[in-house]
N, C-alpha and C positions, 0 to 999 in steps of 0.2 A: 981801642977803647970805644965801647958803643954810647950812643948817647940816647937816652930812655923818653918817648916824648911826654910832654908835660903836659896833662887834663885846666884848661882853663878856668878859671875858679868859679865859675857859676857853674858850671857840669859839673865838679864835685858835690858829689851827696852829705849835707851835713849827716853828723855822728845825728842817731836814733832816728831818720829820718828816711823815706826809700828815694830812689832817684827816679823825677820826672819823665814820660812817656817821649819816647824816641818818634818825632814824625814820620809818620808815613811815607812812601816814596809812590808819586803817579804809578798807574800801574802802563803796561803797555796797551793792552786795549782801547784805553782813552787814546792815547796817540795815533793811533792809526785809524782812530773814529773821525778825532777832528782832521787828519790828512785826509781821510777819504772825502770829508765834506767840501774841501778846498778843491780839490781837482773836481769835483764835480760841477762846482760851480763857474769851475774856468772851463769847462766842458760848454755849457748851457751859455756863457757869450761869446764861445765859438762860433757855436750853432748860427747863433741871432744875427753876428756879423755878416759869416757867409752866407745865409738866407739872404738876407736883405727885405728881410718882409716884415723886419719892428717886431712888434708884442700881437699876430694875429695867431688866433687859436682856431684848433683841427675843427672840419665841420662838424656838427655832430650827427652823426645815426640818423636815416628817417623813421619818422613814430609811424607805427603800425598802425593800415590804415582798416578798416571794417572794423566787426566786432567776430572776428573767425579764431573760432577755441581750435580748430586742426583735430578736433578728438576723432580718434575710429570711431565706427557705431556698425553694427547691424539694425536690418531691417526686415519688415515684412510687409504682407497686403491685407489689406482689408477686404475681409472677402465677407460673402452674405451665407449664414447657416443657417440651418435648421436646428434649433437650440432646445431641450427639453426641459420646461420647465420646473424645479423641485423647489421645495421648500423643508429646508432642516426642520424639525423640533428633537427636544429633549425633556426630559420626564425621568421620573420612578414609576414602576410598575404597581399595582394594586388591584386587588378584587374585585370584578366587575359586582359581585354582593357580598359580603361577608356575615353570617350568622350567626348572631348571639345567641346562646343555648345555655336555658337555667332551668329554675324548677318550679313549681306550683305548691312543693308542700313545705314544714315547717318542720323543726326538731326531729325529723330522722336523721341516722349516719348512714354513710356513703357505704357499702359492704361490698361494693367489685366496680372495676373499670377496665372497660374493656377494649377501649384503643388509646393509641397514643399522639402525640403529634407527627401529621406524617402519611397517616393514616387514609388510607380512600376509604369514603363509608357508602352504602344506598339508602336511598327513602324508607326510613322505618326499621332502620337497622336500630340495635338495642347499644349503645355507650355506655351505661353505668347505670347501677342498681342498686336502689337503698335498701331499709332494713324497715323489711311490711309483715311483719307477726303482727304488730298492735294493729294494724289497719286490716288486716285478713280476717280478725278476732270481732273487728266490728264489722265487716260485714254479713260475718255469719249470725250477728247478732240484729242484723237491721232485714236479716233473708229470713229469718224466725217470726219477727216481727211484723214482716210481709203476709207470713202464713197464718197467723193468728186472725189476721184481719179480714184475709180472703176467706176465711173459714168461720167468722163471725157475719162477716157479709153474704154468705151463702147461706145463714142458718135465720138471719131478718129476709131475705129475700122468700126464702121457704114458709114464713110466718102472715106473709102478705099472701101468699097466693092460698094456705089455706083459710086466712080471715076473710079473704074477697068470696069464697064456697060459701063461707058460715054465712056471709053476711046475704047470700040471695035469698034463704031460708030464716032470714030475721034472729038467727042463733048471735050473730056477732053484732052489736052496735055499732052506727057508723064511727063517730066518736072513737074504737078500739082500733077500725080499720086503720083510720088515719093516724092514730100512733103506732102501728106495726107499721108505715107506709114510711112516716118521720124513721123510726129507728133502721130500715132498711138504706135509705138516704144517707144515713151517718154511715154506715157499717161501711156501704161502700165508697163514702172520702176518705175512710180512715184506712182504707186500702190503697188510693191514692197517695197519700202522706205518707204508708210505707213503700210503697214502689219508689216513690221520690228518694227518700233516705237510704234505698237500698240501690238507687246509681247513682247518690253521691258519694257513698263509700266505695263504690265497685270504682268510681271515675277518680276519687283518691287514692285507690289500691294502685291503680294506672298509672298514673303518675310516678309513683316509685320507678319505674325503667324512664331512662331517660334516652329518646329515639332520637335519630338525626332525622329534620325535617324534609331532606332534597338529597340529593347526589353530592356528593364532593369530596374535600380534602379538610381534614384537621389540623387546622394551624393552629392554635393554641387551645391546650387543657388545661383547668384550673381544678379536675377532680382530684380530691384524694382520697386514701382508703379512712375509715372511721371520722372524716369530715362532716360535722353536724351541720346542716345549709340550713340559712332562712329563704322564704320564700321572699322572689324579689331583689334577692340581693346579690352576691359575684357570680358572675356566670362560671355555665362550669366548664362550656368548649366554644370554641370558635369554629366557624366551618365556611370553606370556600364553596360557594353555590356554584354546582356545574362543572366548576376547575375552570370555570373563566376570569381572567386576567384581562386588565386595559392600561392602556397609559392615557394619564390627564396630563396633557401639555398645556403652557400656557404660549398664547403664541398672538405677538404683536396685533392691535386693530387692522393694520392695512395690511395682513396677509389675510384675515378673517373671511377676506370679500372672495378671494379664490379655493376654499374650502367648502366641500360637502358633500354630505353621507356618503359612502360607498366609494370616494378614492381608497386607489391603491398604497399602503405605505413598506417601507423596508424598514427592519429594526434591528439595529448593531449592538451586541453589549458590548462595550468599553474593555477593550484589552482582550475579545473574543478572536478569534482569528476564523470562525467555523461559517458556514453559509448566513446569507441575514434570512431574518425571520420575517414573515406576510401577517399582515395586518389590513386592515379596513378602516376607515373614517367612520363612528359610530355616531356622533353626537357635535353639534357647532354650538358654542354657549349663544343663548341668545343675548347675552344683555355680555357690557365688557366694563372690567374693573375703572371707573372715572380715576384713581389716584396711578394707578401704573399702567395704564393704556392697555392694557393684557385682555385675554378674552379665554375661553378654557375651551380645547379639543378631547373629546374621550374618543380612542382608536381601540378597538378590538382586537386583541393579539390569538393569534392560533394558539392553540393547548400546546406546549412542547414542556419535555424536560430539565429544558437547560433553561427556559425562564423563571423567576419566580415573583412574589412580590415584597416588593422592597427594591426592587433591580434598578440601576438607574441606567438607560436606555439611547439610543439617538435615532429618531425616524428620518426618514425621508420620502415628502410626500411626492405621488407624481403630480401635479400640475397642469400637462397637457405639452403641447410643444408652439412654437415661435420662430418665427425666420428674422433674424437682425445679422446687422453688421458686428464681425468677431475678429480680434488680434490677439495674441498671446498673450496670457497674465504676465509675462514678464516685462510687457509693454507697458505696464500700470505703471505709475508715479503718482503716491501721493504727497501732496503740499497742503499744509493747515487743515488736514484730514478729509478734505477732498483728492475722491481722483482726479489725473487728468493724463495723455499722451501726447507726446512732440511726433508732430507731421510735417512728412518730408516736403518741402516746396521748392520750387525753382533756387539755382545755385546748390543745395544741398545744404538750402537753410531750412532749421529746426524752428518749428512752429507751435507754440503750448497750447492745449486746446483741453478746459474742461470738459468730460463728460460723463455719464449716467450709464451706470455698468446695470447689465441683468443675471443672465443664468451663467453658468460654468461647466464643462463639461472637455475633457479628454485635451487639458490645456489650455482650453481657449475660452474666451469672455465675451459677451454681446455687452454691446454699447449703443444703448437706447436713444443716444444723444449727445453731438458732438465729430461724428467722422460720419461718412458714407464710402459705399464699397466703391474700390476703385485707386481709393488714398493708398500713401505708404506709412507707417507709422514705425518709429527707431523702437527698436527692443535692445539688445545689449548697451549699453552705456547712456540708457534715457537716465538716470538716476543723476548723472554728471553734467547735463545741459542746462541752460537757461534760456530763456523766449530770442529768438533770433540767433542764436549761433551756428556757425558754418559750419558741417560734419565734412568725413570724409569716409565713404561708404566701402565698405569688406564683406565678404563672400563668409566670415568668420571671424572671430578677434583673435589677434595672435597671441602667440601665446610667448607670455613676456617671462623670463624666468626671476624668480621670486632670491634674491643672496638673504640668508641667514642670517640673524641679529647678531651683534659683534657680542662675547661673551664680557659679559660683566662681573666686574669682582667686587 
C-alpha cells in the first residue's frame, strides 16, 4: 500500500485562485564567483606573510625624461639657388579697341549685309547697304541745280565785261556797271550754295554703305535686312581693331613696384593643355584702386587662334632672377597662416623657425628670412612636430603598411 504525500495547507492553491511563484534556486555561477573570491583572498595573505614586507607597493615606472617624440623624419639642406622670379596674374581677355559702327542717316532700310560675326574685314571694306533711290534722286536734283547757277553766273560775268567796253566810251553809266558788277557777285554765291548742297547730298548718298573703319574682326552685328536705323542710335557692328587682344589684370600694390613695359609674360588657358602663349607687359596703371589695393596691368597678347575675348586666362610674368636660400615645399608648415620650418640642431632636436618664402620653382622655395645655407631643415613628418622635439633621422620613411577598416554592418 503506498502512501500519497500530503501538500501543506498554505501550498494549496485556494479554488479560483492560481498558486503562488515557486522561488528561484542560486544559480551556480554565483557559487563559484563567491569561491573564487575566497581563495583569492587567502592567496593575497599568503603572499604578505611570506614576504614579510607588510603593505609596501611595487616601485613605480620611471617618467620619461626630455621631451623626445622618437618620430622618424627626413631631411634635407638648405642650399643657396638661383631662383627666377615670377609673378602669377589672372584676367579675361578683351580687345585691345573695340569699334562701334553706326550710321549718320535717318529713316532708310537696311537692303543688304554683307558679313557676319566672325568675319575679318579691311579699311574701307563695304558691311551693309541702305536703300539710296531717294537720296540718289536728290542728288541729281541739287547736280541740276549746280548747273543752273554756273550758267547764270557765267552769263552776269559776261554782262560785266561787256558794260566795263560800253562804259570807256560813255555808252553805259557807271551806275548800270555797278549793277551788272552786284548781279554778277550773287550769280556766283548762288553757285556756291549749289556746290555746298550738292556734296551734302553726294556726302548723304555715302553714307548709305556702311565701311569698316580699320582692319579687324566682327564680333558682334546688329544689322538686319529691311531694318529702318535712326541716326545715332544701335550700332550696327562691332569690330576688333587690328585683331589685337590684351589682358587687364589686376594685381596687388606691392607687386606693382616690380612691373614694366616690355616684360616678358606666358599665358595658359585654363584646361588647355597646348604650348603657352607670348605676351608683353603693355601698360602699369598709374594710380591704384584706394578700397581693394589693386592696380590694373594691360599685357599685349600675340594674335593666335585659340585666344579669344572673353577667355579667362593665367599669366606669368618674368621678374628677373635672385639667389636665396631654398628647401623643398614640403618642408613648409603652416601655423595660424604663417609659414614656418623645424631645423635640425644639436641632439636631433627640432627647432620652429618662422620664415618669409619667395619664388618657386622645380620643388623648391626660397626663404627670404629665417634659415641660412648650411642648416638642415626636416621635410617628411615636419607637419607632426612641435618646438623642441627629438627626431630620429631616415635616409626615407618606412613604409608602414596601412590594415583595412574592419567591415561594418
Amino acid at each position: 500500500m503506498s502512501v500519497q504525500p500530503i501538500d501543506p495547507p498554505m501550498s494549496r492553491p485556494l479554488p479560483g485562485r492560481s498558486a503562488p511563484p515557486t522561488p528561484r534556486r542560486p544559480r551556480h555561477w554565483l557559487r563559484w564567483g563567491v569561491a573564487a573570491l575566497v581563495l583569492a583572498g587567502a592567496a593575497g595573505v599568503a603572499v604578505l606573510v611570506l614576504s614579510g614586507d607588510g603593505g609596501k607597493a611595487p616601485p613605480a615606472p620611471p617618467a620619461p625624461t626630455g621631451n623626445s617624440s622618437g618620430l622618424t623624419v627626413t631631411t634635407a639642406p638648405v642650399q643657396s639657388m638661383v631662383m627666377t622670379r615670377r609673378l602669377m596674374v589672372t584676367g579675361s581677355l578683351a580687345a585691345w579697341d573695340e569699334l562701334p559702327i553706326g550710321t549718320s542717316t535717318s529713316g532708310l532700310a537696311i537692303v543688304q549685309v554683307l558679313v557676319d560675326e566672325g568675319d575679318k574685314v579691311k579699311a574701307g571694306q563695304v558691311l551693309a547697304r541702305f536703300d539710296d533711290s531717294v537720296l540718289r534722286a536728290d542728288l541729281m536734283q541739287k547736280e541740276a541745280a549746280l548747273k543752273e547757277a554756273e550758267a547764270l553766273s557765267a552769263e552776269a560775268k559776261a554782262n560785266v565785261r561787256r558794260a566795263e567796253e560800253l562804259s570807256k566810251s560813255n555808252a553805259v553809266s557807271a551806275r548800270e556797271l555797278d549793277s551788272r558788277r552786284a548781279t554778277a557777285a550773287t550769280a556766283a554765291a548762288r553757285v556756291g550754295v549749289a556746290q555746298a548742297n550738292r556734296e551734302q547730298a553726294l556726302a548723304r548718298l555715302q553714307q548709305t554703305e556702311i565701311k569698316a573703319p580699320a582692319d579687324g574682326t566682327v564680333s558682334l552685328r546688329n544689322a538686319r535686312l529691311g531694318a529702318v536705323m535712326s541716326a545715332g542710335g544701335t550700332e550696327l557692328f562691332r569690330l576688333i581693331r587690328d585683331d589685337r587682344i590684351e589682358l587687364a589684370a589686376d594685381v596687388p600694390e606691392l607687386d606693382l613696384v616690380g612691373l614694366t613695359p616690355g616684360q616678358k609674360v606666358l599665358l595658359s588657358v585654363n584646361g588647355s593643355a597646348g604650348a603657352p602663349h607670348e605676351g608683353k607687359v603693355r601698360l602699369v596703371a598709374p594710380t591704384v584702386d584706394p578700397k581693394t589695393r589693386m592696380g590694373t596691368v594691360k599685357i599685349d597678347v600675340a594674335a593666335s587662334p585659340d585666344l579669344r575675348p572673353g577667355m579667362f586666362v593665367t599669366g606669368m610674368v618674368q621678374l628677373g632672377s635672385m639667389t636665396a636660400p631654398t628647401v623643398p615645399e614640403n618642408a613648409l608648415v603652416y601655423k595660424d597662416a604663417r609659414p614656418l620650418v623645424f631645423v635640425l640642431g644639436d641632439g636631433n632636436t627640432a627647432e620652429m623657425r618662422p620664415v618669409e618664402t619667395g619664388a618657386r620653382e622645380n620643388g623648391q622655395i626660397a626663404l627670404l628670412k629665417g634659415v641660412t645655407p648650411g642648416e638642415t631643415v626636416v621635410v617628411a613628418g615636419a607637419g607632426y612636430l612641435k618646438d623642441g622635439d627629438t627626431v630620429t633621422v631616415a635616409d626615407r620613411m618606412p613604409d608602414v603598411p596601412v590594415a583595412p577598416l574592419p567591415a561594418q554592418n
